[in-house]
VOGU-3710 file (C-alpha; in Angstrom, 3 decimals, decimal comma):
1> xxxxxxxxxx> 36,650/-24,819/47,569  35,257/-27,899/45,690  32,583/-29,479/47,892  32,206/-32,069/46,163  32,607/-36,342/45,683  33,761/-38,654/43,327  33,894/-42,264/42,826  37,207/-43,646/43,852  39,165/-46,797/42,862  40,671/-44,949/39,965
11> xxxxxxxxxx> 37,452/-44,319/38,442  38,462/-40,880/37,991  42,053/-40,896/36,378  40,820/-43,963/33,981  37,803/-41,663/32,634  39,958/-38,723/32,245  42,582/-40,920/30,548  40,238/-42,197/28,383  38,569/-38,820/27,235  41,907/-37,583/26,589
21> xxxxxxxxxx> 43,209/-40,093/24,674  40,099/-40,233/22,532  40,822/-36,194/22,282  44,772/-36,830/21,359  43,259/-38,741/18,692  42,526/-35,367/16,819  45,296/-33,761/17,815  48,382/-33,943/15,225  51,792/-33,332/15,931  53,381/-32,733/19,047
31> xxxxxxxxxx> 50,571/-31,597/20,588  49,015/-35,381/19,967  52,226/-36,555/21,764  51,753/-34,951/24,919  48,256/-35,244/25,558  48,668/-39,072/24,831  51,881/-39,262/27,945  49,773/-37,329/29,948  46,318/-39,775/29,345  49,067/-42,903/30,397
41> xxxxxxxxxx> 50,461/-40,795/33,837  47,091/-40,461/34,662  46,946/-44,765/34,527  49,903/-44,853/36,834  47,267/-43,739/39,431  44,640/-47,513/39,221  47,996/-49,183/38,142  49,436/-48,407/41,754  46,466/-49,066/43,387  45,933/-52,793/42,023
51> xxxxxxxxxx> 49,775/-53,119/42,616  49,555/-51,973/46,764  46,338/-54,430/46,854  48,415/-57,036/46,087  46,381/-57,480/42,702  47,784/-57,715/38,984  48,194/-54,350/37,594  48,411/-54,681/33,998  45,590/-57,353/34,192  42,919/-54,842/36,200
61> xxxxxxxxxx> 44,314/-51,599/34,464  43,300/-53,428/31,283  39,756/-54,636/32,127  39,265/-50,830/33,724  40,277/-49,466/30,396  38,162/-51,614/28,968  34,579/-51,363/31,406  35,556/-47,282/30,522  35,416/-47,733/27,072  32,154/-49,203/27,263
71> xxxxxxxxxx> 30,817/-46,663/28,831  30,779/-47,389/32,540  32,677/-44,023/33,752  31,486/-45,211/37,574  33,997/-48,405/37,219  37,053/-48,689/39,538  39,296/-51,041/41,294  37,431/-53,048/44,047  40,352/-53,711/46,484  38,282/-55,486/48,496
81> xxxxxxxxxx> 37,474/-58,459/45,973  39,717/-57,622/43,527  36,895/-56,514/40,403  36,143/-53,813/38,755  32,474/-52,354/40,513  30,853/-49,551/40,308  32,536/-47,225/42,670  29,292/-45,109/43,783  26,997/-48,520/44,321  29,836/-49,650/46,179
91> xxxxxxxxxx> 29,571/-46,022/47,937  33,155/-45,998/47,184  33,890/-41,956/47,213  36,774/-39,513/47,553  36,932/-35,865/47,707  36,943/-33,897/44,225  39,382/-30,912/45,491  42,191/-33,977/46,120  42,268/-35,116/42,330  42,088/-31,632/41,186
101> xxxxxxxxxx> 44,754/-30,585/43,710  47,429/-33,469/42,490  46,419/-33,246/38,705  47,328/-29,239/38,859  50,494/-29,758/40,908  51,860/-32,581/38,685  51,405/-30,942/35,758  52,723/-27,697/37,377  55,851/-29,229/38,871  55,956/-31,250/34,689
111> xxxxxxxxxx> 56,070/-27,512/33,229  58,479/-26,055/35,609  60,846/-29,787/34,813  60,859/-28,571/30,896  60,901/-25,005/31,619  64,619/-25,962/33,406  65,603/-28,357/30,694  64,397/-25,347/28,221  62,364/-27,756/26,361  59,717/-25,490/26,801
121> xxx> 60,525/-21,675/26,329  60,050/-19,515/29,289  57,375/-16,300/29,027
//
């Protein structure tokens, strides 16, 4: 098991969005395509968390895309005051093995939803 902690506040799911949107960038092709929807489902995650704080979810989705892009990977939705903070000053943490766990079984449960459609084909 994964032992170990991670900033919360969507920290997480906007770095990983970011790095693989900067990665779909050298991608071509379909391949491009997907990696890009997948970088925006991971957004859904801060987007839903500004939204159940009562805060504006496009606005703080923005500004977290943008404190990412400059480089601060610890940045993540303050619920509390409504700001972007650094999530580990703020000793804002969550356990690694949940994000792994629900990244793996969305994009599991994903591949099984085109394997049925037979968008994708089947071994």
């Amino acid at each position: 098991k994964k032992r170990f902690m991670i900033g919360g506040g969507g920290a997480p799911e906007a770095e990983c969005a970011l790095r693989l949107t900067q990665w779909a960038k050298t991608l071509t092709g379909v391949q491009s395509y997907c990696v890009r929807a997948f970088a925006e489902a991971l957004e859904i995650i801060p987007y839903t968390l500004a939204e159940n704080a009562g805060i504006n979810p496009i606005q703080m989705v923005t500004e977290l895309r943008n404190r990412h892009n400059l480089g601060d990977y610890a940045g993540g939705i303050n619920v509390r005051n409504g700001t972007i903070t650094d999530m580990w000053a703020e000793k804002i943490v969550q356990p690694l093995l949940v994000n792994t766990s629900e990244i793996q079984l969305a994009t599991e449960c994903v591949g099984m939803i085109l394997k049925i459609d037979d968008l994708i084909p089947v071994r």
